[in-house]
DRENTORKOL-3810 file (N, C-alpha, C; in nm, 4 decimals):
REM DRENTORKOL-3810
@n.u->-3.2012; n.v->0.0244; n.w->7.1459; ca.u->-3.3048; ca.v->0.0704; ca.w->7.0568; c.u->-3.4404; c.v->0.0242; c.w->7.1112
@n.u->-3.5170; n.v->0.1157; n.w->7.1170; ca.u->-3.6404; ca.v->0.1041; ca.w->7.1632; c.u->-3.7284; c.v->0.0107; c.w->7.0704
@n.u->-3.8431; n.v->-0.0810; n.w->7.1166; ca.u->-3.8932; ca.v->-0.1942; ca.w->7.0652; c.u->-4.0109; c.v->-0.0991; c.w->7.0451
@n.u->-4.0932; n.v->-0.1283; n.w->6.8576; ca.u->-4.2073; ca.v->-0.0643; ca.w->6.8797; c.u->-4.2961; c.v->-0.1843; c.w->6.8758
@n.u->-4.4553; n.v->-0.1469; n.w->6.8981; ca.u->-4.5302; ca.v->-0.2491; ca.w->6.8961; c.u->-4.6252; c.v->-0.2611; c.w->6.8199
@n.u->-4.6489; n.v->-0.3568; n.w->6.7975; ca.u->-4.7481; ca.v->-0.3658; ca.w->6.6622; c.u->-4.8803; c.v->-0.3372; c.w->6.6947
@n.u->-4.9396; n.v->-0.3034; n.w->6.5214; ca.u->-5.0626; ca.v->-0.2284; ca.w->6.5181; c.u->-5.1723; c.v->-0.2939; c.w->6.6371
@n.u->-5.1820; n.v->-0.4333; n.w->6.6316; ca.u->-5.2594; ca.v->-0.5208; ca.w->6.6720; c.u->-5.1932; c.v->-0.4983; c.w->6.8451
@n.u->-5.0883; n.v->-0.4934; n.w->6.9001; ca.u->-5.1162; ca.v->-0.4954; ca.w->7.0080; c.u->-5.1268; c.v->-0.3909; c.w->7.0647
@n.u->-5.1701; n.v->-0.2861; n.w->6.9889; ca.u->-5.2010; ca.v->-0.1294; ca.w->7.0455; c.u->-5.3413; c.v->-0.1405; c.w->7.0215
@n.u->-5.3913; n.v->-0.2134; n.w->6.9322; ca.u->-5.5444; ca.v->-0.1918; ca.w->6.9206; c.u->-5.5769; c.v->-0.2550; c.w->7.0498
@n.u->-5.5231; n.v->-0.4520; n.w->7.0722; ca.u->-5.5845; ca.v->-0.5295; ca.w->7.1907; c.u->-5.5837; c.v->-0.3854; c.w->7.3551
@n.u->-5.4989; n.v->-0.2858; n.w->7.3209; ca.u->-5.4610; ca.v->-0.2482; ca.w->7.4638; c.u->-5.5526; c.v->-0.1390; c.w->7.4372
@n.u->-5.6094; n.v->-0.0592; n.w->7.3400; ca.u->-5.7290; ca.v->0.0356; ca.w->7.3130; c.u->-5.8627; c.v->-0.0624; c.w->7.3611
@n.u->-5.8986; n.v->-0.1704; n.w->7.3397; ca.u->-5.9798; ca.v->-0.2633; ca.w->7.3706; c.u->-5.9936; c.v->-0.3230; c.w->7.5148
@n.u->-5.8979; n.v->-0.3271; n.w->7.5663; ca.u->-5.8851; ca.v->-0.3305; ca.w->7.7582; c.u->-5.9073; c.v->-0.2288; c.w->7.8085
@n.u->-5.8904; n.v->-0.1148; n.w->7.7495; ca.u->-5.8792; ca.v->0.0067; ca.w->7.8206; c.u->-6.0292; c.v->0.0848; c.w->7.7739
@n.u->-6.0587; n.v->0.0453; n.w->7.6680; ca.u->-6.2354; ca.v->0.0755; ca.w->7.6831; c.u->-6.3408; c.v->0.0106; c.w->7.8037
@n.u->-6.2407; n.v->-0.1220; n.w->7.7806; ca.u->-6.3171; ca.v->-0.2125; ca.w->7.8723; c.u->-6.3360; c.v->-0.2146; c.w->8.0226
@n.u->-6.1944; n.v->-0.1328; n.w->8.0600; ca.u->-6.1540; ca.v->-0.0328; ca.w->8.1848; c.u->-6.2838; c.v->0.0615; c.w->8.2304
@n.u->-6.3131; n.v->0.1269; n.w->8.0770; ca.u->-6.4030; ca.v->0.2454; ca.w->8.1286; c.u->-6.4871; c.v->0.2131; c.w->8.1516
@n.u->-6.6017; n.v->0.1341; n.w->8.0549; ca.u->-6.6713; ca.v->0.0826; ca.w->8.0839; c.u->-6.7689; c.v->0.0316; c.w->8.2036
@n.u->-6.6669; n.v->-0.0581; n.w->8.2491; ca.u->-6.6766; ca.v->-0.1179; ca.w->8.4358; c.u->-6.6378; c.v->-0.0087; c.w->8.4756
@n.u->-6.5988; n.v->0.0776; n.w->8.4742; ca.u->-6.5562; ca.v->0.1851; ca.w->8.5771; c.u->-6.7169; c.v->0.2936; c.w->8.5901
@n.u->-6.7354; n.v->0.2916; n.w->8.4622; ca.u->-6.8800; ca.v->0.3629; ca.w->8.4316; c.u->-6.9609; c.v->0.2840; c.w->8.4754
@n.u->-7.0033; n.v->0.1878; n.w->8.4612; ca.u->-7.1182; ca.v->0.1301; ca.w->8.5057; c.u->-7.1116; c.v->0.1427; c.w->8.7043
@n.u->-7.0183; n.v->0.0991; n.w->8.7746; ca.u->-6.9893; ca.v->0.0893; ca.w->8.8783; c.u->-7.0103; c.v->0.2476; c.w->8.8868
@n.u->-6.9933; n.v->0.3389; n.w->8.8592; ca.u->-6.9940; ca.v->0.5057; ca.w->8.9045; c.u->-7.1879; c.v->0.5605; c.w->8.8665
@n.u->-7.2075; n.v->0.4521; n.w->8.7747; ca.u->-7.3715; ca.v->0.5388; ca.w->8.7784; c.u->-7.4235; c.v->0.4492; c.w->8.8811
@n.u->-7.4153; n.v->0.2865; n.w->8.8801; ca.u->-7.4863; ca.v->0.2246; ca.w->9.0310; c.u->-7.4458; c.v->0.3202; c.w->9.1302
@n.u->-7.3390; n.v->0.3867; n.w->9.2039; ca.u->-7.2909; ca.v->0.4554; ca.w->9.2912; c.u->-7.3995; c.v->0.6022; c.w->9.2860
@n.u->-7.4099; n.v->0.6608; n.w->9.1749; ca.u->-7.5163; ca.v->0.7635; ca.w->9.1966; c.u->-7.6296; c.v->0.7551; c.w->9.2203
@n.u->-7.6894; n.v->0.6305; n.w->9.1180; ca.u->-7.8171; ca.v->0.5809; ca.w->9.1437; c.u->-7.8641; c.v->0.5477; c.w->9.3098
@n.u->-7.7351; n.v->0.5071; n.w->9.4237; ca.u->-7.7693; ca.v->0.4663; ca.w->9.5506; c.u->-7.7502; c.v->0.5835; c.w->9.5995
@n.u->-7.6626; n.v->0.6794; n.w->9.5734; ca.u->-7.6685; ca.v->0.7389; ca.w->9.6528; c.u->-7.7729; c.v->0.8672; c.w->9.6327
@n.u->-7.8945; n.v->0.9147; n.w->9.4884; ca.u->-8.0084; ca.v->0.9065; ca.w->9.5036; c.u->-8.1124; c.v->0.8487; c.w->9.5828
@n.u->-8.1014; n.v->0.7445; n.w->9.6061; ca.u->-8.1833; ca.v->0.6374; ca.w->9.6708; c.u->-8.1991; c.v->0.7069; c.w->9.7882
@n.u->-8.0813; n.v->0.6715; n.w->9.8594; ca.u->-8.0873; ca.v->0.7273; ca.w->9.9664; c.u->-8.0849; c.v->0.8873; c.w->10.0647
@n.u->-8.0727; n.v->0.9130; n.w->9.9422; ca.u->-8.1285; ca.v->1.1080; ca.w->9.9665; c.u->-8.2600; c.v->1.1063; c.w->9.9690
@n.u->-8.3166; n.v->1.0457; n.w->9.9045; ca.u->-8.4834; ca.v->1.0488; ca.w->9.8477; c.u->-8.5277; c.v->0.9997; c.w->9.9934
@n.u->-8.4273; n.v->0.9001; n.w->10.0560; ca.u->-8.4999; ca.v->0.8330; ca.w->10.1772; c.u->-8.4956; c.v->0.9211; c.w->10.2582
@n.u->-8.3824; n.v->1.0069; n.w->10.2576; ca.u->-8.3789; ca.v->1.0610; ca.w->10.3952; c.u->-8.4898; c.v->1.2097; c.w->10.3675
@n.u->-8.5055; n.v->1.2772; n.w->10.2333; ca.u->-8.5737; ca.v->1.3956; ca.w->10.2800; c.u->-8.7411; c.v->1.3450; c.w->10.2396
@n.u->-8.7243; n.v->1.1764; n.w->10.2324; ca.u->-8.9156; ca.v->1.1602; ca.w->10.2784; c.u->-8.8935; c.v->1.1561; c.w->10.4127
@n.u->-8.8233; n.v->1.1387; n.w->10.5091; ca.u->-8.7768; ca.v->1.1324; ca.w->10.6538; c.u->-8.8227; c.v->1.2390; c.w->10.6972
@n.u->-8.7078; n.v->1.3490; n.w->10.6615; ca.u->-8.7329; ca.v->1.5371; ca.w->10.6918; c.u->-8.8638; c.v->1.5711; c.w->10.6860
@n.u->-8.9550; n.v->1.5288; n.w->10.5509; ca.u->-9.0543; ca.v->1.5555; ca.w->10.5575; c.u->-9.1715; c.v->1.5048; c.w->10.6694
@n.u->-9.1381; n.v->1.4117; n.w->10.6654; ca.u->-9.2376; ca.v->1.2782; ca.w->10.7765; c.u->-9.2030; c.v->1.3834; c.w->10.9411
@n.u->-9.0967; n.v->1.4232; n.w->10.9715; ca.u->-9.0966; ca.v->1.4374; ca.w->11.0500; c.u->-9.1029; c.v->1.5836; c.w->11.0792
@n.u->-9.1034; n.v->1.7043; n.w->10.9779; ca.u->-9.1691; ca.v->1.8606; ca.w->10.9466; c.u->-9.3204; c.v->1.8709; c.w->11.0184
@n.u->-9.3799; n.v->1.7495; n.w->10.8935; ca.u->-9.5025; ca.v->1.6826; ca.w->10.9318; c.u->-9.5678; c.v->1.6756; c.w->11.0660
@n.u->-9.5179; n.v->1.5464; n.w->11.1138; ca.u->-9.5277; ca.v->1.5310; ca.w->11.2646; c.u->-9.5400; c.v->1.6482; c.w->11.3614
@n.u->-9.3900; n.v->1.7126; n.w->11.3635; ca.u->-9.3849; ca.v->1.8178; ca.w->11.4322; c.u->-9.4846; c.v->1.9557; c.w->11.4382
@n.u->-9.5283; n.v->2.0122; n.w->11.3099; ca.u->-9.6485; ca.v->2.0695; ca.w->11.2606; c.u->-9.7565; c.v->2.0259; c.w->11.3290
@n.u->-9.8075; n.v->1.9077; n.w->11.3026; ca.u->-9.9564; ca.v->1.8497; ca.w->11.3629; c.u->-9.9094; c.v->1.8609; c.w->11.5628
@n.u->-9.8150; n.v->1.7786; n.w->11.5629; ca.u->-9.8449; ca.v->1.8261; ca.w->11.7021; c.u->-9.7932; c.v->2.0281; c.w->11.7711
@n.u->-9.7418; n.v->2.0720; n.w->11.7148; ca.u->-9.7525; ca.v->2.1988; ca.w->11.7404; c.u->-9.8804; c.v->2.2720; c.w->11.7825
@n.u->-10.0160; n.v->2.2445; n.w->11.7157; ca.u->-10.0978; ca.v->2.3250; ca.w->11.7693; c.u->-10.0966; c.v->2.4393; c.w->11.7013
@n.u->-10.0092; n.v->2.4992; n.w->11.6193; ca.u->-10.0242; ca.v->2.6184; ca.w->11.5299; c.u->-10.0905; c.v->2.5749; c.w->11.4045
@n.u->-10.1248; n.v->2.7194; n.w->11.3838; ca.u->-10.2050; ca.v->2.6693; ca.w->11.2274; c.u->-10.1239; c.v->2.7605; c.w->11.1076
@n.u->-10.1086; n.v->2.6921; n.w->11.0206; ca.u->-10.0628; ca.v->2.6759; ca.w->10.8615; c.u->-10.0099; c.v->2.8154; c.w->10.8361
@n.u->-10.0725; n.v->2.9745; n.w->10.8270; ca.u->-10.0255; ca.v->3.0363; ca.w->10.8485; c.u->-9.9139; c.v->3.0920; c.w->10.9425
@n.u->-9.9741; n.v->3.0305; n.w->11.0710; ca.u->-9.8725; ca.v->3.0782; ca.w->11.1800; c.u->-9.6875; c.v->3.0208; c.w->11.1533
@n.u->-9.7134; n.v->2.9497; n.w->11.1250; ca.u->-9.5727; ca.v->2.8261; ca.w->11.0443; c.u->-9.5381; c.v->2.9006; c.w->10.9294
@n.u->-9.6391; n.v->2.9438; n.w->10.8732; ca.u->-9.5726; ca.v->2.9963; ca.w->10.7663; c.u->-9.4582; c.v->3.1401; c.w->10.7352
@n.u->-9.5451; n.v->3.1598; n.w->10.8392; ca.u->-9.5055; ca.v->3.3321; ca.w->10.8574; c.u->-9.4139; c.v->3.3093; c.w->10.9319
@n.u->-9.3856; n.v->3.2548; n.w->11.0412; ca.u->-9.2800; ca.v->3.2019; ca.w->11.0808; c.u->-9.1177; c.v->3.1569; c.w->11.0146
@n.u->-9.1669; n.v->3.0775; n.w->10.9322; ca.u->-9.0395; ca.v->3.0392; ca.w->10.8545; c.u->-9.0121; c.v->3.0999; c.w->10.7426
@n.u->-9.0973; n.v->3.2062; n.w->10.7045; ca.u->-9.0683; ca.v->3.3105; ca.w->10.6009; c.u->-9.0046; c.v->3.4433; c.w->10.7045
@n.u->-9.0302; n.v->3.4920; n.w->10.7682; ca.u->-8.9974; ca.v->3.5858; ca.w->10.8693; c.u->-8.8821; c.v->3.5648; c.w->11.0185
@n.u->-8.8961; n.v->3.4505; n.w->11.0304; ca.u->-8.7995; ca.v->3.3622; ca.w->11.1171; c.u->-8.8355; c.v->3.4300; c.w->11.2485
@n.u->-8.9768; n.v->3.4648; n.w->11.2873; ca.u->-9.0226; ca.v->3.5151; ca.w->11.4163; c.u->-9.1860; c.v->3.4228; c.w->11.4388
@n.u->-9.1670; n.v->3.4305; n.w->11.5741; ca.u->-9.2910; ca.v->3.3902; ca.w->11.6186; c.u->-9.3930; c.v->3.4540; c.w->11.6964
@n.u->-9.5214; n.v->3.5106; n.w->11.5839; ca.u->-9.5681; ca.v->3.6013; ca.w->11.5980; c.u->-9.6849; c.v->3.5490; c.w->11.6339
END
């Protein structure tokens, strides 16, 4: 015959198992929060280096533009 268990030790095990989520949640938004972080780092990077590449190109603002809207270099 199967043993049942009392009210109290189904609640203590509802109470671990919140406590489960919990740490599991907190640990999963730090994890997004970094890995924000580091997206943000890398496309100020992309940009820094769009940048760069632009200034030394020698083309001007239109010419880039029309360019990467048209994907020719006119």
């Amino acid at each position: 015959m199967a043993r049942t268990k009392s009210m109290a030790t189904i609640e203590n095990e509802i109470a671990e198992a919140k406590e489960v989520v919990l740490k599991t949640k907190a640990k999963h938004e730090a994890a997004i929060a970094n890995l924000e972080a580091v997206m943000a780092r890398k496309d100020e990077l992309v940009a820094k280096d769009l940048l760069d590449a632009f200034q030394k190109s020698g083309k001007s603002y239109d010419a880039v533009m029309r360019f990467l809207k048209e994907g020719s270099r006119k």
